[in-house]
N, C-alpha and C positions, 0 to 999 in steps of 0.2 A: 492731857493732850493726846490725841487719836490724829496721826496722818493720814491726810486726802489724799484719792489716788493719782493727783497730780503732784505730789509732793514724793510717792514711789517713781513715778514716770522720771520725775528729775533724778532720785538716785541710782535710777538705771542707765541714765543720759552719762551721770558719774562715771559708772563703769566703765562706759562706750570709750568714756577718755582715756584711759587706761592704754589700750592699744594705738591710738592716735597720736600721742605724745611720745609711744614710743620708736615710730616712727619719724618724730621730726626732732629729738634730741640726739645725743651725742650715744654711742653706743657704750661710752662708761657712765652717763647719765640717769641712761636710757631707763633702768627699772626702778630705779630710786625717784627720780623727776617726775615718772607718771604716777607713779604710786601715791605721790605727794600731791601731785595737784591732782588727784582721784579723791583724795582723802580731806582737802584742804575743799574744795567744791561741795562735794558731799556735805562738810559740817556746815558751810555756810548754809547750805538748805534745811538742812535742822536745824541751823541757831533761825532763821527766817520763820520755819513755820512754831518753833514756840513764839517766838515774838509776835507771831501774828496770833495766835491761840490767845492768848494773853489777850489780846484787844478786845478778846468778845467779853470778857467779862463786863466791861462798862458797857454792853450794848446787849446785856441776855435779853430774850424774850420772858414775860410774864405766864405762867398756866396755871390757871383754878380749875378742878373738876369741881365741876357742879353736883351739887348732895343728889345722893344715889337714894333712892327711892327704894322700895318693897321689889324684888325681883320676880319676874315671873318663871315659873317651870314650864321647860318644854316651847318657851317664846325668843325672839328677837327683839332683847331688850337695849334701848338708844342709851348709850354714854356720851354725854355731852363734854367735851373739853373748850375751854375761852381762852383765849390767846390774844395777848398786850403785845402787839411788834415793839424792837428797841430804836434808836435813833437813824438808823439804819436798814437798806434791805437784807435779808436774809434769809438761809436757808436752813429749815428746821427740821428731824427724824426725832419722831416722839416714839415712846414705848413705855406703856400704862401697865403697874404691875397687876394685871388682874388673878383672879385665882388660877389655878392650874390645870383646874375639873372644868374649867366652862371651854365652849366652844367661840371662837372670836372671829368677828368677817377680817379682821386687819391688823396683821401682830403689830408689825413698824407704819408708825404712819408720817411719812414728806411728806413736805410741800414749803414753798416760800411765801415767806410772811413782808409783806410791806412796811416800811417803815411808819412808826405808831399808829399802827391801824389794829384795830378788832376787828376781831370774830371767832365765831365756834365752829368745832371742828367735832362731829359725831361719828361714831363707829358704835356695831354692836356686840354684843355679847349672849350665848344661850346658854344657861346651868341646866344638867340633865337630874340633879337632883333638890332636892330640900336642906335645908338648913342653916348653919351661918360658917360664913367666908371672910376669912383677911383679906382685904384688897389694902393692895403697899402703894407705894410711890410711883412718882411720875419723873422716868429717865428719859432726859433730851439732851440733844446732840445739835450744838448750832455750829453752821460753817462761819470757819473766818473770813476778813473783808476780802484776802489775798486768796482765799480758797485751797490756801495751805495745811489745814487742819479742822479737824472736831474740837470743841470745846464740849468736854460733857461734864453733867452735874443730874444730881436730883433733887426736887422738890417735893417737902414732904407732906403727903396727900394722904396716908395710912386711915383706914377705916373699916369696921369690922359692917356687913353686908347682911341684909337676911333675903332668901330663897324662899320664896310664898307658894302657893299654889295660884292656878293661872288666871292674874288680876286682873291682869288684859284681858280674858275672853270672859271675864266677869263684869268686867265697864264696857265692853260693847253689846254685852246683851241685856246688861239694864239699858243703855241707850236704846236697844230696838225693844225691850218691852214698855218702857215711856214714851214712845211714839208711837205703837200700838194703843196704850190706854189714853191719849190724849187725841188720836183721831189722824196723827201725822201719815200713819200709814196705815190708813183706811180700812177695818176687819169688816164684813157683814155679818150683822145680824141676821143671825137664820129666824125666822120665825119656827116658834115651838120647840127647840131647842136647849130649850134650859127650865128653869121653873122658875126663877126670881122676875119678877117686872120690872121692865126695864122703860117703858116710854110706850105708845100708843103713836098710831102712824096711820093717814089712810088707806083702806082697805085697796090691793089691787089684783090683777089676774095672776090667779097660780093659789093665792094667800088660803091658806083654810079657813072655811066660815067657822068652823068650833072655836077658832080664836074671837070672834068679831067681839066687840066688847059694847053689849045692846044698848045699854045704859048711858056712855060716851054717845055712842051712836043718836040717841032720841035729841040728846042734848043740842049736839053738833045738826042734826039733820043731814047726816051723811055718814057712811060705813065707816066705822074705823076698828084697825085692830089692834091686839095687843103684844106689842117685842117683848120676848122672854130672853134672858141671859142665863149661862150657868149660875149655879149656888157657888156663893160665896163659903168664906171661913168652914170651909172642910178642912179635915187633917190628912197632914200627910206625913211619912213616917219612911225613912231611908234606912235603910242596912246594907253596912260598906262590910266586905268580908276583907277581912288585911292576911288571911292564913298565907299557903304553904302557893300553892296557884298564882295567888295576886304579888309574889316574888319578880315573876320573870320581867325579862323586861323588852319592850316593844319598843320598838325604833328610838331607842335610847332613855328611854323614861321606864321606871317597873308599870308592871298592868295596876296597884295600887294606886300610882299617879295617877294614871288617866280617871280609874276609877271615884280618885278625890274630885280633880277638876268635875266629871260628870256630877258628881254628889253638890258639890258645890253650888254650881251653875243650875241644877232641880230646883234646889231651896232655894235660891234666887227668884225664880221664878214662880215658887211656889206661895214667896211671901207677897209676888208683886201680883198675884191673882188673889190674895187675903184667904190664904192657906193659914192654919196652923201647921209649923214642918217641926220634925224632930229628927235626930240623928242618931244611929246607934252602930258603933265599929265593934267586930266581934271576931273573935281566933275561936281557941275551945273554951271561951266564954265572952260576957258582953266586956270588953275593954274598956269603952268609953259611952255613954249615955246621955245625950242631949235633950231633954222635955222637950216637945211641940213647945212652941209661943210662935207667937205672929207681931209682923212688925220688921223695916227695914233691920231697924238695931239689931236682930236676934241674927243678920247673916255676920256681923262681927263678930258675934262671940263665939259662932259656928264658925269660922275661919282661924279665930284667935287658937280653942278649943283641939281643932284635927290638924292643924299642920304640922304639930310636933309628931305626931306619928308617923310609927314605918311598919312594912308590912314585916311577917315573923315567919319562919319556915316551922310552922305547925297548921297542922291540919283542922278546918273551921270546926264547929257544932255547930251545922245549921239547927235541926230540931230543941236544941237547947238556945239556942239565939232568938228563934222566934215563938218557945214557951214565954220567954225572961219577956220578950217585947210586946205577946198579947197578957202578961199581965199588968204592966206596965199603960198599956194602951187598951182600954176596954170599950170604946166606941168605936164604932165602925171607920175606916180609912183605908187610905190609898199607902198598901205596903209595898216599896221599892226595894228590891233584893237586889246587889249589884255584884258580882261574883263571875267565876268563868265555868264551865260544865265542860265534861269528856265527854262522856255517852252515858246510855241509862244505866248503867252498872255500877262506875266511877261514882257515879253523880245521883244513885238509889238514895241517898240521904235526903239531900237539896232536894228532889223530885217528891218525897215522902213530909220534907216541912214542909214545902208551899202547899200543898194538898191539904196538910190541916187547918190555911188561913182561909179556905173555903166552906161556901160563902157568907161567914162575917165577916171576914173582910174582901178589899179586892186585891189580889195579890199582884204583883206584876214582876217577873222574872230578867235580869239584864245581862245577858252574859258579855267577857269582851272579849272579842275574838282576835288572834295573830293574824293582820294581813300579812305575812309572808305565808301563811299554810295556803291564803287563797291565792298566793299568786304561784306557789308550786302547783297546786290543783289546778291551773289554767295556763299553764305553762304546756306547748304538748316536746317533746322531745326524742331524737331516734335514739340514746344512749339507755341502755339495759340501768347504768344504775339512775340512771333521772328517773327512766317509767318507773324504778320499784319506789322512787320518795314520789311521784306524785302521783301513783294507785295507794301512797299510804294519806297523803295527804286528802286525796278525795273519799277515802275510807272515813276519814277522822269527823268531815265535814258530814258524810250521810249518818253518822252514828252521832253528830249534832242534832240534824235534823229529826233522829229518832228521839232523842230525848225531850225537844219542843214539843213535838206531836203529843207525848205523855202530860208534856205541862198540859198546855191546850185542853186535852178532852176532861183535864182535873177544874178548867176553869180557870185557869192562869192565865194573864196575860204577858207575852214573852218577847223580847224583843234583844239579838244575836245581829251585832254588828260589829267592826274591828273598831279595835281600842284606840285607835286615832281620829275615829270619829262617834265615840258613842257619845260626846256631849251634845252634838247639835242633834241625832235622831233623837236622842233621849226627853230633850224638851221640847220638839217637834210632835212628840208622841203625849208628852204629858199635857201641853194645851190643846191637842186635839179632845183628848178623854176630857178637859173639862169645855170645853165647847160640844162635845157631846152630851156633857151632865151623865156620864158612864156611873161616875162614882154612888 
């Protein structure tokens, strides 16, 4: 039993008596009398609110947590609770033992339940890392009829939890590349654009006549030309660096995170444009090696396969990561480097491997960058010590730029954007190049 605060307010009213009785008894009474019926008042409010405590038991409320699912990193994930009212109104303060590492919109959750009515009651939760979690029981606290006390207990709900990489922003971007390929949301066909045939369509103003397709045309007795799409079943080929760099960690998650979700969410997309995709995680060697295969299946086993990983505070080999991957990989393909870079000095390694995937292969450079450096770099400030962190920060940013400029003139493709958004430029960038047919 837990005292309401109206059940403190009455033994404060107790007190109050104290002096009042000692003013209307007898003065040999007088502290003995009020003492007594201070004391005599008092219990009877305690013995009321256990008796009323007591009552809730034949009237608790019902809670099932509904089975928790695969968690995402770095999301707002819904916990759903169901609640049975008992034969009566009441009032209920739930508290879900969730683990202790996540973030929660709502530690204690009231509210009044109606008598035998359902419903669920959802709040979220956000893990900032990977792996598996105890989640305990479910502590509630229902008022009694008189509102004299808590009745608390717990219901046992205990279950061990896993922490994915981000599943949610992996089911909505299959949803939007399935209504891409289905026509939901409408892509144009560029004419000449690709090299696979795609359909034939009348000829009209702008259309290049080296497309016109003469032979359709005699048949038809009228121009027509012909739609080319990108080539299908190219490879593609990712390398996630987990070194000493991809440690740190950005608005709550390491840059390894963000860097999985981006790796993830490519070959998503890479299988749903009938890529072959392969994966390969490397420190100062290949850690983990995934074959190219094509086919939805191959992003479960690419999920099943990198989650268990975490990054390690040793320093990558890139030029040994991407020896081990062009022997491994001997056709031409779209190599994804996903890593972060300082400047060209730092980063004379990385700048010296990508240079050798030129041009058999097409290299493509990702680095993730800390939006906090860019929002010190555009911060402006009159304090001596702000100007000297953001003349360092915008220092850090220009000797970024020098080092793209070096990819670039090697023939790299590069692409430097913060790590909380390098999954959506990343495959922004990647269906462009094959709507180009770059590869």
């Amino acid at each position: 039993m837990i005292p309401s605060r109206r059940v403190y307010e009455l033994l404060i009213l107790g007190v109050a008596i104290v002096p009042l009785m000692a003013a209307v008894l007898n003065p040999e009474a007088r502290l003995i009398g009020s003492l007594a019926t201070a004391v005599v008042f008092n219990g009877v409010v305690l013995g009321l609110a256990f008796w009323d405590s007591r009552r809730v038991k034949a009237q608790r409320i019902q809670i099932t947590r509904q089975p928790l699912q695969r968690l995402s990193i770095g999301r707002d994930n819904p916990v759903v609770l169901s609640l049975q009212g008992g034969s009566r109104d009441s009032e209920v303060q739930i508290s879900d033992a969730y683990p202790g590492e996540f973030w929660v919109s709502k530690q204690v959750l009231q509210l009044p339940i109606a008598a035998n009515s359902q419903q669920d009651l959802t709040y979220t939760v956000t893990p900032f890392r990977r792996g598996e979690y105890q989640w305990g029981d479910v502590q509630v606290r229902q008022l009694s009829p008189w509102k004299l006390a808590w009745d608390d207990w717990k219901i046992p709900q205990s279950q061990t939890v896993a922490v994915y990489p981000d599943l949610l922003g992996l089911r909505s971007l299959a949803i939007r590349l399935a209504l891409q390929s289905t026509g939901a949301v409408r892509q144009l066909r560029r004419i000449g654009m690709g090299t696979e045939f795609a359909e034939l369509r009348d000829y009209g103003t702008g259309d290049d006549p080296r497309l016109i397709d003469w032979k359709a045309t005699a048949r038809r007795s009228h121009p027509l030309v012909r739609v080319l799409e990108p080539e299908q079943e190219q490879t593609l080929m990712i390398l996630l660096d987990r070194g000493r760099l991809m440690t740190a960690r950005v608005k709550g998650m390491s840059r390894f995170d963000w860097g999985l979700n981006a790796t993830l969410s490519l070959a998503l997309a890479g299988l749903n444009r009938g890529d072959r995709v392969g994966v390969a995680v490397f420190d100062r060697e290949i850690h983990t090696w995934i074959p190219p295969e094509r086919g939805q299946h191959h992003l479960s086993r690419l999920i099943e396969r990198l989650t268990p990983i975490q990054p390690a505070l040793l320093e990558p080999d890139y030029i040994g990561a991407v020896t081990a991957m062009a022997k491994q990989q001997t056709r031409r393909a779209l190599i994804v480097l996903i890593t972060d870079l300082i400047d060209a000095t730092a980063s004379a390694e990385l700048l010296a491997a990508m240079g050798r995937l030129t041009p058999r292969y097409l290299p493509f450079c990702v680095a993730l960058r800390d939006p906090q450096v860019d929002q010190q770099a555009n911060t402006p400030t009159q304090e001596i010590e702000g100007a000297y962190a953001r003349s360092v920060a915008l220092d850090l940013l220009a000797q970024r730029q020098v080092a793209f400029a070096n990819l670039k003139r090697k023939g790299v493709l590069v692409l430097d954007a913060p790590a909380d958004k390098i999954t959506e430029q990343l495959v922004d960038r990647y269906l462009l190049l094959k709507a180009r047919n770059q590869l």
